[in-house]
LONUKOL-643488 format. One line per field, with one value per atom (N, C-alpha, C): residue number from 1; x, y, z. Coordinates in steps of 0.001 Angstrom, whole numbers. Layout:
BEGIN
n	(NUM,...) $
u	(X,...) $
v	(Y,...) $
w	(Z,...) $
//
This chain:
BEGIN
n	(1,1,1,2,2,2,3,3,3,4,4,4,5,5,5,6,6,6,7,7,7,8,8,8,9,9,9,10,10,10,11,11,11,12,12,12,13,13,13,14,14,14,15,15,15,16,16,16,17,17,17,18,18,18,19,19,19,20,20,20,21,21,21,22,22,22,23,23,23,24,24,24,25,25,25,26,26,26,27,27,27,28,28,28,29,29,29,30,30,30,31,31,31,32,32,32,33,33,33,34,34,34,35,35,35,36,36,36,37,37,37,38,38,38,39,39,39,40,40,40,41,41,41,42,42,42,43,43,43,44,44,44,45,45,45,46,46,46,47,47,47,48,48,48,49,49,49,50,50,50,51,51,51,52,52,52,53,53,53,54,54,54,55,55,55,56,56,56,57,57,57,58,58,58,59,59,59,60,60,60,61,61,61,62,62,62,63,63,63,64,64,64,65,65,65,66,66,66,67,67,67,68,68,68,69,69,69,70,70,70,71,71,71,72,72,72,73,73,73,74,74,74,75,75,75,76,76,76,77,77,77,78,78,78,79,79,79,80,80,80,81,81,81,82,82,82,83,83,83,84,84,84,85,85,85,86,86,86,87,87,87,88,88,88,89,89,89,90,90,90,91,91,91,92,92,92,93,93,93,94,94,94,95,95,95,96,96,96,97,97,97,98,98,98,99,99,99,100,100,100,101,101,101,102,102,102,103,103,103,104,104,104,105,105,105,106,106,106,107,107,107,108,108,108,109,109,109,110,110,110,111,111,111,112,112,112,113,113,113,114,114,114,115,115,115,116,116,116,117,117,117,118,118,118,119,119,119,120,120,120,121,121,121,122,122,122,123,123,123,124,124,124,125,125,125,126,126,126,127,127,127,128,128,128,129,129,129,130,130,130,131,131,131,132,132,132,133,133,133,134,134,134,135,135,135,136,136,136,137,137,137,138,138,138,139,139,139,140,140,140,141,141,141,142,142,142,143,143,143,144,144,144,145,145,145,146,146,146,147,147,147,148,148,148,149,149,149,150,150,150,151,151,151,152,152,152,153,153,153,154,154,154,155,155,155,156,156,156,157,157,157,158,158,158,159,159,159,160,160,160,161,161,161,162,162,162,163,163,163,164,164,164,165,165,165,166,166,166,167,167,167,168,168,168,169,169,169,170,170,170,171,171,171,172,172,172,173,173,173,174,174,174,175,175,175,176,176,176,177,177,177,178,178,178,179,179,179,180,180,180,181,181,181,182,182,182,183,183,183,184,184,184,185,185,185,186,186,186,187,187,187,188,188,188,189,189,189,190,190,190,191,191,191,192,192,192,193,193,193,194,194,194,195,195,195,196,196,196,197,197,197,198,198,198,199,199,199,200,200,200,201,201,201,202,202,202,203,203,203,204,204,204,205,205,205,206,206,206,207,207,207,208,208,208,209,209,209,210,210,210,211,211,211,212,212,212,213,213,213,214,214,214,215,215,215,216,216,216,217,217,217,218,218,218,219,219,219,220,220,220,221,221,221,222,222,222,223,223,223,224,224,224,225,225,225,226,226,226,227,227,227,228,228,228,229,229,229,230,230,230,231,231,231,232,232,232,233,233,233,234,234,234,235,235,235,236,236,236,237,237,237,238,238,238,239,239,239,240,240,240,241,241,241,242,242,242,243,243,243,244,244,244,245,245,245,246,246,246,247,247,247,248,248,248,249,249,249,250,250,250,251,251,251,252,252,252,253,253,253,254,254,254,255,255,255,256,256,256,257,257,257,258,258,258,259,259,259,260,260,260,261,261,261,262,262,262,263,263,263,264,264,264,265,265,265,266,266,266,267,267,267,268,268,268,269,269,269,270,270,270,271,271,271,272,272,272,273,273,273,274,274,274,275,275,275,276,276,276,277,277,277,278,278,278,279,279,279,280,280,280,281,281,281,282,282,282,283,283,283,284,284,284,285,285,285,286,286,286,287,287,287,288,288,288,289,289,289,290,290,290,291,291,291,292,292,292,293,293,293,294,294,294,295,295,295,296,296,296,297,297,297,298,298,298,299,299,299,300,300,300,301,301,301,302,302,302,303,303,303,304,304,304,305,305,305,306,306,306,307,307,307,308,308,308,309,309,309,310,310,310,311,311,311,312,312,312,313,313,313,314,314,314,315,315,315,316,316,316,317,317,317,318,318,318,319,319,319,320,320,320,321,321,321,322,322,322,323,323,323,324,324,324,325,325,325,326,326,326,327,327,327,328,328,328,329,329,329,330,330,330,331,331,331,332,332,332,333,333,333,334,334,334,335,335,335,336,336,336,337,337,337,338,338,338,339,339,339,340,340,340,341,341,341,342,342,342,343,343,343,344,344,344,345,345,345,346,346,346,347,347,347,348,348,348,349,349,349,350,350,350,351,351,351,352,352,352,353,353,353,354,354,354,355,355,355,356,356,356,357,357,357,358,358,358,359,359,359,360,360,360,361,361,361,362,362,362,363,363,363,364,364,364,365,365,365,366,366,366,367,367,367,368,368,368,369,369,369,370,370,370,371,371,371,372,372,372,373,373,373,374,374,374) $
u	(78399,78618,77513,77653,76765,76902,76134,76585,74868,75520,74710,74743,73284,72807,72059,72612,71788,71083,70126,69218,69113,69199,68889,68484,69919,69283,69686,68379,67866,67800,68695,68369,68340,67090,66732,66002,66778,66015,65166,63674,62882,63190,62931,63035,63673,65093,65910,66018,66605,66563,67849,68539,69368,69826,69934,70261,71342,71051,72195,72860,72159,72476,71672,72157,71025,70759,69979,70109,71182,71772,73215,72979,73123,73252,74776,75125,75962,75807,76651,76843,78334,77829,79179,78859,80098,79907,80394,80058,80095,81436,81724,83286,84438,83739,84577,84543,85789,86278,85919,85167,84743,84851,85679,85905,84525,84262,84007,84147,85034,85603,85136,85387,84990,85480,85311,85403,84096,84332,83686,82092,80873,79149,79070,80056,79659,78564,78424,77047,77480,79029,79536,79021,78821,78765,77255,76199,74863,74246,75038,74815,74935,75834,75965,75554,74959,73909,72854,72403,70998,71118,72531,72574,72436,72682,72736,71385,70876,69331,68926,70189,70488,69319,69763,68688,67719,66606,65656,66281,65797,65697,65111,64902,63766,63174,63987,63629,64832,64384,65004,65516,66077,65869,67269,67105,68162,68060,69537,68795,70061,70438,71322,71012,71808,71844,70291,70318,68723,67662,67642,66366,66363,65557,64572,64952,65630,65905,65389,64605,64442,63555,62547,61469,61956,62939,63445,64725,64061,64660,66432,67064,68467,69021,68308,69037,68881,67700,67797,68308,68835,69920,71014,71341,72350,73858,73959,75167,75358,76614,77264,77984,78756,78879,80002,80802,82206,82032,82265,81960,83444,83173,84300,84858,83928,84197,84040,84401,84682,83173,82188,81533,81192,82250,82639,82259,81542,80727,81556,81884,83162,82826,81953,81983,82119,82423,82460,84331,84506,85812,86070,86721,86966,86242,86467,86067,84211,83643,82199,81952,83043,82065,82283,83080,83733,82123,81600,80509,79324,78758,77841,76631,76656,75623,75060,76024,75924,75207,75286,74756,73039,72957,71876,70826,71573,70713,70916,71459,71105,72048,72921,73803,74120,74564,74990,76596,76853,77785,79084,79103,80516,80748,79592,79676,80330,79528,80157,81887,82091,83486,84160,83967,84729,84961,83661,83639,84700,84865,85467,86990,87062,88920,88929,88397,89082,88784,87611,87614,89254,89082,90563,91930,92088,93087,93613,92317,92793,92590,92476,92800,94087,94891,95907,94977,94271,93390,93287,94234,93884,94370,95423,96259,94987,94143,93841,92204,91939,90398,89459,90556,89808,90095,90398,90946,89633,89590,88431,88856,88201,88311,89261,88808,89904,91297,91573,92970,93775,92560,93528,94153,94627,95275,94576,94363,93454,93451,94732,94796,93665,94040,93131,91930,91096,90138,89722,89943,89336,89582,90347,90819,89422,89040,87807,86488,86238,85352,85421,86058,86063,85905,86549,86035,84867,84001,83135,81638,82535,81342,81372,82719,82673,82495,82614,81924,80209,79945,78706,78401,79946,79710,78405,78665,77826,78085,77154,76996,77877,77213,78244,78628,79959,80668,80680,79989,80240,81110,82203,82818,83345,82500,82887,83798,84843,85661,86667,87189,87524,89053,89168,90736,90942,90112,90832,90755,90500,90859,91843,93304,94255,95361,96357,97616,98283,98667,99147,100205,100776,101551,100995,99925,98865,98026,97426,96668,97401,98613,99216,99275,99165,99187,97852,96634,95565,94964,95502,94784,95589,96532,97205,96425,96223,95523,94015,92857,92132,92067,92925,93186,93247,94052,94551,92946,92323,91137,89915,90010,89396,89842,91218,91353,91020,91128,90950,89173,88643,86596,86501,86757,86007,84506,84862,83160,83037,81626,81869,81899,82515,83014,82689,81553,81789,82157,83229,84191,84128,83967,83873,85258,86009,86986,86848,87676,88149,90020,90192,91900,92071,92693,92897,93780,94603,95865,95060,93407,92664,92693,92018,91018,91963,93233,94074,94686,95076,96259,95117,93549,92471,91760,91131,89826,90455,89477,88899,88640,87668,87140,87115,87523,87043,85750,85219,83757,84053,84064,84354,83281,82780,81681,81933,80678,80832,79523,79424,77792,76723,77299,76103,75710,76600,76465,77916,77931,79117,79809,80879,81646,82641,82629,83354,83890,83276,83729,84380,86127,86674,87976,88472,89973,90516,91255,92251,93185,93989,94126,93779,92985,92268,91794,91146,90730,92069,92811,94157,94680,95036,95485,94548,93055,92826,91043,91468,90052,89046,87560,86850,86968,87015,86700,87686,88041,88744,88682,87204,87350,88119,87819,88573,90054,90260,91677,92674,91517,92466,91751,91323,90839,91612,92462,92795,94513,95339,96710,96735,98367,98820,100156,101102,99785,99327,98739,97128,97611,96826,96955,97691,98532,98614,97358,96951,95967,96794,97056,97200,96169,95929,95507,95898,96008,96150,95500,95950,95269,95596,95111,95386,95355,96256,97310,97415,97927,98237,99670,100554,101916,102103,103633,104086,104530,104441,104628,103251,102423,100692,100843,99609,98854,99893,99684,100630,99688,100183,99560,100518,99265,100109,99941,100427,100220,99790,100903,100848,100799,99670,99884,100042,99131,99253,100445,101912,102554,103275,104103,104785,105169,104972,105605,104661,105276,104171,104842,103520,104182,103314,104106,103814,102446,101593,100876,101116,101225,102043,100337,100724,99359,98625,99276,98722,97719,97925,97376,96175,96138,95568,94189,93006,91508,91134,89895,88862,88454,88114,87705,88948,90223,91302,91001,90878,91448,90039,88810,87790,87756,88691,89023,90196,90537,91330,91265,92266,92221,91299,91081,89901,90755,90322,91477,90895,91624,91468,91910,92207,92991,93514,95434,96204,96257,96247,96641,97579,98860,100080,100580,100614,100430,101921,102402,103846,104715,104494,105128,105418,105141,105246,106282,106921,107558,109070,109935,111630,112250,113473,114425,115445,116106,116650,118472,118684,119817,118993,117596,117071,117355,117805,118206,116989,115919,114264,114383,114760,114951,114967,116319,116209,115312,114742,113584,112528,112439,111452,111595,112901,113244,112594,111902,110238,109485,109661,108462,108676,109353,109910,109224,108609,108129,108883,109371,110215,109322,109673,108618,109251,109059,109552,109147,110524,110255,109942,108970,108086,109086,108529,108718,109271,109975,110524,110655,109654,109711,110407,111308,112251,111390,111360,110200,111186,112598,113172,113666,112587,113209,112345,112312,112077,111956,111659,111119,109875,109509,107649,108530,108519,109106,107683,107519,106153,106629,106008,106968,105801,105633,104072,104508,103777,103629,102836,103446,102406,101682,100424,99700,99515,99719,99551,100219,99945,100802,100899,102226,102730,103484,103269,104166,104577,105893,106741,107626,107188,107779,108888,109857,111474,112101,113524,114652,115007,115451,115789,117367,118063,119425,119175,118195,118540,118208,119452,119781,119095,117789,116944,116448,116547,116060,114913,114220,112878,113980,112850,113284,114020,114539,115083,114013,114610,114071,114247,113615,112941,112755,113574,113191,112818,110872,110501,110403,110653,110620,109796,108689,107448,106946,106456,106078,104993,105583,104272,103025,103507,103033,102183,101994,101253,100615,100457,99596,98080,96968,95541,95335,93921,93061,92016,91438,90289,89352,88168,87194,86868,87319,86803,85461,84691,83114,82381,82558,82239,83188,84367,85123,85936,84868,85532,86742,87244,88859,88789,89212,89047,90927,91457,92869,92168,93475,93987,94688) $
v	(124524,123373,122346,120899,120325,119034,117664,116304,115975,115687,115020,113611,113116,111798,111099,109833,109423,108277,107854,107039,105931,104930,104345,104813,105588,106513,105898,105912,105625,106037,106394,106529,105562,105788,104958,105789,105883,107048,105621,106735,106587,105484,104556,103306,102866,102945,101509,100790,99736,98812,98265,99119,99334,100117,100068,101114,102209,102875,103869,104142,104663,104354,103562,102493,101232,101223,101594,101989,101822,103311,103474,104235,104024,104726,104965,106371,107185,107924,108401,109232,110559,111493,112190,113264,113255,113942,115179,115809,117247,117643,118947,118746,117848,116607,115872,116021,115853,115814,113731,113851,112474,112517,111419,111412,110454,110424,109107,109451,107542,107187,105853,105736,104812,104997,103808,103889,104301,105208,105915,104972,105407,105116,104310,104480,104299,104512,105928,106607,107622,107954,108793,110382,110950,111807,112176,111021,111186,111566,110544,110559,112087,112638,114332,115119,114934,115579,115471,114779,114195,115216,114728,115856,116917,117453,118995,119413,118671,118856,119058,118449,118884,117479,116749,115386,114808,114046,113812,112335,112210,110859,110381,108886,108380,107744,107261,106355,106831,107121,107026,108386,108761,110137,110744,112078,113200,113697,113843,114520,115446,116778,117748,118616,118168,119054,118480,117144,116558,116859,117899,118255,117241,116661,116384,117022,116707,117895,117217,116178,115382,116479,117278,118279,119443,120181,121306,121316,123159,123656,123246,123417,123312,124605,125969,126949,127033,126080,126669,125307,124746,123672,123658,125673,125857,125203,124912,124148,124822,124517,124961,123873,123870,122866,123401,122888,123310,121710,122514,121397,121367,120599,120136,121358,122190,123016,123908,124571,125738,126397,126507,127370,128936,129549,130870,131756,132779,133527,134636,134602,134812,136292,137263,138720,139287,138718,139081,139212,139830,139450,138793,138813,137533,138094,139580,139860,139285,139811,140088,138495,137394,136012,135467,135616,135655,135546,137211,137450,137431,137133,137268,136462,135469,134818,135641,136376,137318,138803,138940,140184,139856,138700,138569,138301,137970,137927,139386,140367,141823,142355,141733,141612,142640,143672,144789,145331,146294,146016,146162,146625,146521,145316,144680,143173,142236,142634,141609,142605,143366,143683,143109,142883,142571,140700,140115,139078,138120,139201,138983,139176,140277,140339,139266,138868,137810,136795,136050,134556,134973,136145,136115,136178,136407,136338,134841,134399,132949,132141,132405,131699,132130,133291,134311,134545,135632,136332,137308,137922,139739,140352,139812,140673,140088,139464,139103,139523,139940,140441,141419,141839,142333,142114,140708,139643,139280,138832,138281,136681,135572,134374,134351,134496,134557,134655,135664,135671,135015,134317,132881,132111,131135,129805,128915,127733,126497,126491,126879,126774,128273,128564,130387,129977,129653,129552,128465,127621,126384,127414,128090,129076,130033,130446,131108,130919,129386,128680,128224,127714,127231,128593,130004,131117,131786,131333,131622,130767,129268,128775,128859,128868,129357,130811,131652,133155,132996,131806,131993,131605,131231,130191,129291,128202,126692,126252,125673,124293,123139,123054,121284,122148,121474,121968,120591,120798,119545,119957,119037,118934,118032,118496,116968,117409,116271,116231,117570,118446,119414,119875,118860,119252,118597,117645,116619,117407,118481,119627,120289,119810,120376,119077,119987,119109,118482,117511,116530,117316,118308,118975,120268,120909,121741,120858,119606,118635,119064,118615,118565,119741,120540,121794,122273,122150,122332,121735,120141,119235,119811,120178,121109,122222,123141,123891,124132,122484,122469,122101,121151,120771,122113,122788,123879,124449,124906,125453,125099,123686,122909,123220,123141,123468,124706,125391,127132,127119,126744,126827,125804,124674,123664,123563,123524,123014,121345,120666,120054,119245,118392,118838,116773,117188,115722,115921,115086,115313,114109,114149,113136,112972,112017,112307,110639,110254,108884,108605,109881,109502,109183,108103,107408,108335,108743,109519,110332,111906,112134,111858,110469,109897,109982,109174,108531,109946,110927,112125,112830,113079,114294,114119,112486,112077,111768,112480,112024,110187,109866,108990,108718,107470,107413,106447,106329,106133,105319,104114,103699,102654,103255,102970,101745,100699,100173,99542,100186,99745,100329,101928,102475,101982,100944,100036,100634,101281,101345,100163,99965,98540,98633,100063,99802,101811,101987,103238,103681,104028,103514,104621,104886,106117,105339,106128,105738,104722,104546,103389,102329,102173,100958,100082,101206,100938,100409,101013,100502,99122,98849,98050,96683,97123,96246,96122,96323,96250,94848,95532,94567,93143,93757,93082,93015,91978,92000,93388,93900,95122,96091,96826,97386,97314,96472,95792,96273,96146,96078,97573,98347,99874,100532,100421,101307,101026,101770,101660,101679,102025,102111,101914,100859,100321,99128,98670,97644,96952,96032,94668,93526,93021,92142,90578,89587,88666,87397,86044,84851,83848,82507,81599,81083,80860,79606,78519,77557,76683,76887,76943,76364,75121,74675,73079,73265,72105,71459,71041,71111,70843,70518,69959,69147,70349,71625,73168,74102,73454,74076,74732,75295,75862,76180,76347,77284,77255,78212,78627,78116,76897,76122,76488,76155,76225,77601,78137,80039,80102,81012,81325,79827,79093,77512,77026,77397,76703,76507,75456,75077,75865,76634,77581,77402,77521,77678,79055,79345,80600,80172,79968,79944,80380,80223,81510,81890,83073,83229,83242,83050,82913,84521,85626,86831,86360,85955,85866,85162,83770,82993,83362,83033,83257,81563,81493,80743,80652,81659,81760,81189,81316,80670,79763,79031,77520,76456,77337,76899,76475,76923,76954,76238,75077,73936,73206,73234,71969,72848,74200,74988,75895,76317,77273,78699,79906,81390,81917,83209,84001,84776,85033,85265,87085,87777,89324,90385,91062,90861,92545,93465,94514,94720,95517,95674,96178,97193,97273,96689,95359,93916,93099,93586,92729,92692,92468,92903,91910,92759,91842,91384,90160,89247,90375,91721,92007,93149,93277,93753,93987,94314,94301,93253,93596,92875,91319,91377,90064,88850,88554,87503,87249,88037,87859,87050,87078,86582,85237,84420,83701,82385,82031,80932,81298,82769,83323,83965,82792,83646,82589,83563,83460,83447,82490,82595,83489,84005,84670,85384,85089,85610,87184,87690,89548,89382,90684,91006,92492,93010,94782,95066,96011,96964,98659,99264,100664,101344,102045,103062,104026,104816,105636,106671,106477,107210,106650,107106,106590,105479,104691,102991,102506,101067,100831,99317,99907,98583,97197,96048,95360,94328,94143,93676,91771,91136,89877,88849,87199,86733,85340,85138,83520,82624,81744,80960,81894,81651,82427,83930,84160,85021,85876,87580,88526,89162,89768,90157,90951,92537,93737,93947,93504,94334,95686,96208,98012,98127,98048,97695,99308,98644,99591,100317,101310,101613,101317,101247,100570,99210,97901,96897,96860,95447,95126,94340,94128,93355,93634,92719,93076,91816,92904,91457,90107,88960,87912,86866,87657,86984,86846,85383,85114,85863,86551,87227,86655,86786,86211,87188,86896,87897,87257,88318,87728,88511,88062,88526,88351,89883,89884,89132,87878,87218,87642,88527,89370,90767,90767,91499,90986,89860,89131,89297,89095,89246,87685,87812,85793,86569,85839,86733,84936,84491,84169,84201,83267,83600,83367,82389,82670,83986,84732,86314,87643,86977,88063,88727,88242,88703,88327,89275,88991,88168,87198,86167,86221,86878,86585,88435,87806,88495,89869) $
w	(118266,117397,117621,116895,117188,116821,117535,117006,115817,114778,113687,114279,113923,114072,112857,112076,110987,111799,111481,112660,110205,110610,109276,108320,108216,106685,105065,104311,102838,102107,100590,99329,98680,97405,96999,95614,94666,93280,92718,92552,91637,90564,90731,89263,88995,90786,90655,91760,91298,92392,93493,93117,94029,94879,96115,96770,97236,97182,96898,98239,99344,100927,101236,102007,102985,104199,104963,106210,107040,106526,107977,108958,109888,111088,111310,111762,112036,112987,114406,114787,115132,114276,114216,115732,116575,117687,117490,118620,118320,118240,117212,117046,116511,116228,115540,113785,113707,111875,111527,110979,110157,109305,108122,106865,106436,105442,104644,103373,103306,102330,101664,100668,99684,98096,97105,95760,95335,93987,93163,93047,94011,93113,94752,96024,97351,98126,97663,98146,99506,99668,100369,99807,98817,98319,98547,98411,98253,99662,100618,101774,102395,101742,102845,102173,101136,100083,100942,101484,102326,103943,104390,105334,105440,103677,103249,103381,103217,102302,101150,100109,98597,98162,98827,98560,99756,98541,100254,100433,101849,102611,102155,101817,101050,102364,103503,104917,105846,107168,108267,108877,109423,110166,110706,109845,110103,111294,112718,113653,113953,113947,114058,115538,116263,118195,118368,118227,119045,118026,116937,116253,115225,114690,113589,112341,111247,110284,109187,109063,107278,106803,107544,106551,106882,107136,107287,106284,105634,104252,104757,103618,103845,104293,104205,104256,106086,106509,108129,108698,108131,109255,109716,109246,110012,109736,108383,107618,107128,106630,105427,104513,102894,102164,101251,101178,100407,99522,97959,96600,96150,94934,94409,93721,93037,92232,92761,93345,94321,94404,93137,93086,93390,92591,93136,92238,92531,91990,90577,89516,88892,88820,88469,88645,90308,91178,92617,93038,93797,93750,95418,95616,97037,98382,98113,99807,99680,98324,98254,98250,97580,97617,98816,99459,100564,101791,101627,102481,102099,100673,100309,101089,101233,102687,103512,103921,105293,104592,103831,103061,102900,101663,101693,103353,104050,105219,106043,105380,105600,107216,107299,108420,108589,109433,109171,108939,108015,107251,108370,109638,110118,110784,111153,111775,110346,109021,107793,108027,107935,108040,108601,110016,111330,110740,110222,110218,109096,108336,106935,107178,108111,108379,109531,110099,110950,109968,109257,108415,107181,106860,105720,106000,107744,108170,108308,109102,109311,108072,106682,105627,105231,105150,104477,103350,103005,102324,102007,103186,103196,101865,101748,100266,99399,99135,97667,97887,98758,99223,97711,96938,95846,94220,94601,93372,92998,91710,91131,91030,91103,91228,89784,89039,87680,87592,88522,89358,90200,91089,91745,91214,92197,91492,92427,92077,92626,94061,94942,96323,96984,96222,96617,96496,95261,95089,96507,96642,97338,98929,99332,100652,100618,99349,99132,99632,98848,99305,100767,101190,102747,103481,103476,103948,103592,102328,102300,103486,103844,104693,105603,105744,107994,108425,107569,107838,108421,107505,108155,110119,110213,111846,112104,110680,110442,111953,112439,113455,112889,111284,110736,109576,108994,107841,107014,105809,105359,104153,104054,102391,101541,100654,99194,98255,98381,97665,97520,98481,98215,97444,97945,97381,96190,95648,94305,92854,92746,91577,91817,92818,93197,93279,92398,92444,93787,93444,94889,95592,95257,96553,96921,96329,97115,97887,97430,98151,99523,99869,100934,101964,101171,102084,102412,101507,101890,103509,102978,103821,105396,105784,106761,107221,106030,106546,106606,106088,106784,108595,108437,110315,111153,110371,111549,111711,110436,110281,111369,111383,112685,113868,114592,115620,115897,115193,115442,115330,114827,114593,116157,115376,116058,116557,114917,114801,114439,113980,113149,112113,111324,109695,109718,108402,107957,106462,106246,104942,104173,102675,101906,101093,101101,99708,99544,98383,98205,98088,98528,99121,100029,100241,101978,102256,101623,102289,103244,102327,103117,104488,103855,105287,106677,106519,107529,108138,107276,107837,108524,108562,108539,109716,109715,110633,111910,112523,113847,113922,112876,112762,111053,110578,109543,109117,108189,107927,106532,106005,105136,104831,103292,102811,101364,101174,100141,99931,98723,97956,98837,99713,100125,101341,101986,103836,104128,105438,106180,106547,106202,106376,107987,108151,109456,109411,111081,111362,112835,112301,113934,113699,114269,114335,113018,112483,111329,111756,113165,113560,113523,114041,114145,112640,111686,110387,109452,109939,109190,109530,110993,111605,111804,112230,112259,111962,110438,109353,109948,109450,109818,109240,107584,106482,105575,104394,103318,102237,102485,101429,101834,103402,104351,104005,104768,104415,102880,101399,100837,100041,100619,100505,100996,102043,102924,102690,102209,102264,100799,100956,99720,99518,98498,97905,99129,98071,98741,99260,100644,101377,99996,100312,99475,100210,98814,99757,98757,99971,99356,99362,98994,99374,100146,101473,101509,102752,104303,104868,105936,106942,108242,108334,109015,109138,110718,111220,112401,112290,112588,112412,113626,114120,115435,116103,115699,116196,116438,116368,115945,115254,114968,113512,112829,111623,110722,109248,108566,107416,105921,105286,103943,102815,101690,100618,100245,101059,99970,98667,98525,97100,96011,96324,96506,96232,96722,96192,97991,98265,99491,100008,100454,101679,102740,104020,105630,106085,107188,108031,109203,109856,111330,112366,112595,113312,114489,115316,116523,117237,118746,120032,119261,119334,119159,117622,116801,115674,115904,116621,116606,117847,116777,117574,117669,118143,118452,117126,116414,114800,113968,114117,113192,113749,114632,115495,114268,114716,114058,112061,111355,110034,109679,110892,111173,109617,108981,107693,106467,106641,105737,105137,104278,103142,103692,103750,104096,103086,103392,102746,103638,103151,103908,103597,104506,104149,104240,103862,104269,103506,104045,103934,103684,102367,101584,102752,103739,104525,105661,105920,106368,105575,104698,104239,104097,104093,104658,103903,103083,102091,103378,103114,103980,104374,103930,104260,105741,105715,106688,108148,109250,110385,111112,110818,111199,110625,109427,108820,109970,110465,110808,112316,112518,113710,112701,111342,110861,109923,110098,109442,109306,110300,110048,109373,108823,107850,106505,105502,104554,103568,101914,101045,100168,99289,97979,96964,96477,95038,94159,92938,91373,91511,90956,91152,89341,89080,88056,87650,88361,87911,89526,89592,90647,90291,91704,91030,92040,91943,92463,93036,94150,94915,95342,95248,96071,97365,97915,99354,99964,98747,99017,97448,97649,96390,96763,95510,95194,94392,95522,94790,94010,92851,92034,92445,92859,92579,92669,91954,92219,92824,93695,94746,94330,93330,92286,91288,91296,90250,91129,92125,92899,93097,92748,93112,94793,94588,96283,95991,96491,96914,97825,98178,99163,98865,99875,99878,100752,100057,100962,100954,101648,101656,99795,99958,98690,97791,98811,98447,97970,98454,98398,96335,96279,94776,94191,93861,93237,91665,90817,90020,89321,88083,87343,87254,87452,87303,88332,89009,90446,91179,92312,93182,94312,95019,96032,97907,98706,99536,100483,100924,101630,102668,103607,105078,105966,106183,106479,108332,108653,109833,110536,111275,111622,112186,113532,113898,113465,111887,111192,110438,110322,109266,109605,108337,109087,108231,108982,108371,108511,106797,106645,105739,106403,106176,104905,103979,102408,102015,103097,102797,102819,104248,104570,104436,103965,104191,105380,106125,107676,108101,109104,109501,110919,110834,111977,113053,112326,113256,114093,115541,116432,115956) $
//
């Protein structure tokens, strides 16, 4: 296996002026599964195109197990690349696209044998080894492709977008049985999608990109819990960070947070919340960040631990999930989703009393964006 190194790596096409990657530096270690994620024109996609060698570097330096790879062909860097579209050879039938790599490099045929019943075992393959891609169904095909790249036993596995031409409850099972796929290789795999679900259930590390600058790359923990930035923050989850207006104040209780959603409500800030950076934005307006599953209808067991911290707010829409529900509801001009119990009785138009985890709140810097709370 092997650890990839991006040392400030640059795209930059011909006759524009914006950049597509801006010098990021990355290091993916050996064996580790790295996602990167981002919204659609990030430059996640371009970026492992560059690793591939599908695209050049325009500045800064590819380095794969210590080597130098920006002027070396793509076919000898010892990768492999699973696409969106399976790219599967349609007159071949599974065993032959399966090994065809290994053929053209003239392998000899009981080693491609040997190699092909163990990669189709560990996909479940064997029954369909003389199916023509025409014959699959979307989960097969994409089982195809991924056995077509680790037959080769790649150093790095890179893959874009693999699963999003697959319905959301094959999604689920795929993304399973890439993990397992990893533990059993362990090699390793830098993976592109723009589903957080992806990112959070998959990575080692996730890698979360915007406008082509890495905004922050740290365990799915951490990125979740405790984002660098406001984009972070309201990229990552679902649904989204909810964000208010509002102040840090001085009260005869210290700090607390005014004019939610500009209208009278405070919330408290607890020692854990409170930085050197909040203390500093004394009497200065922020923005408050308050993630739907932070939020608890008042028949809650949690509820009254949070009763210094409750938001009046007009319910909009409420969507039934099953086994919860999206309550839509807005704080002044300002909207706020809480993701409650599914029994509780709310409906449009009522007042809403959320009772919100102090202890989960973020403060985020509306000049930079940056997250200044604890």
């Amino acid at each position: 296996m092997a650890e990839v190194r991006l040392e400030k790596f640059t795209k930059i096409y011909p006759g524009n002026e914006e950049y597509t990657v801006k010098e990021t530096s990355l290091t993916v270690k050996d064996k580790e599964f790295v996602v990167l994620v981002g919204p659609s024109g990030c430059g996640k996609s371009t970026m492992l195109r560059m690793v591939a060698g599908l695209e050049e570097i325009s500045s800064g330096s590819l380095y794969i197990d210590n080597s130098m790879m920006n002027d070396v062909p793509p076919k000898n860097r010892d990768i492999a690349m699973v696409f969106q579209n399976y790219a599967l050879y349609p007159h071949m039938n599974v065993e032959e696209n399966i090994c065809f790599a290994l053929s053209l490099k003239k392998v000899p045929k009981d080693e491609i044998k040997a190699r092909v019943t163990k990669t189709s075992s560990m996909l479940g393959l064997n029954e369909l080894l003389h199916r023509l891609p025409k014959q699959l169904s979307g989960g097969q095909r994409q089982r195809v492709a991924l056995g077509r790249a680790i037959i080769r036993e790649p150093k790095v596995l890179l893959m874009d977008e693999p699963l999003s031409n697959l319905d959301a409850k094959l999604r689920g099972q795929m993304r399973a049985e890439i993990l397992k796929l990893h533990q059993t290789i362990q090699n390793t795999i830098l993976y592109v999608t723009h589903d957080q679900v992806e990112a959070m259930t998959m990575a080692d590390r996730i890698v979360v990109l915007n406008g082509g600058v890495v905004q922050q790359a740290d365990t799915p923990h951490e990125v979740y819990n405790r984002p660098v930035n406001k984009f972070v923050a309201g990229f990552m989850g679902s649904p989204p960070m909810n964000f208010l207006s509002a102040e840090v104040a001085e009260g005869p209780n210290g700090l607390h947070l005014k004019g939610l959603g500009s209208q009278d409500y405070e919330l408290p800030l607890r020692d854990q919340i409170l930085t050197e950076k909040v203390q500093a934005l004394k009497g200065k307006k922020v923005v408050l960040g308050i993630r739907p599953e932070d939020i608890y209808d008042a028949s809650n067991p949690k509820a009254p631990e949070f009763r210094d911290s409750v938001i009046a707010c007009k319910v909009d829409i409420v969507e039934p999930l099953g086994s919860e529900l999206y309550v839509h509801t807005h704080v002044g001009s300002e909207s706020m989703i809480g993701r409650i119990e599914p029994d509780v009785q709310v409906q449009s138009g009522q007042v809403f009393q959320a009772h919100v985890d102090p202890m989960k709140i973020h403060i985020f810097d509306p000049g930079t964006d940056v997250r200044v709370s604890g």
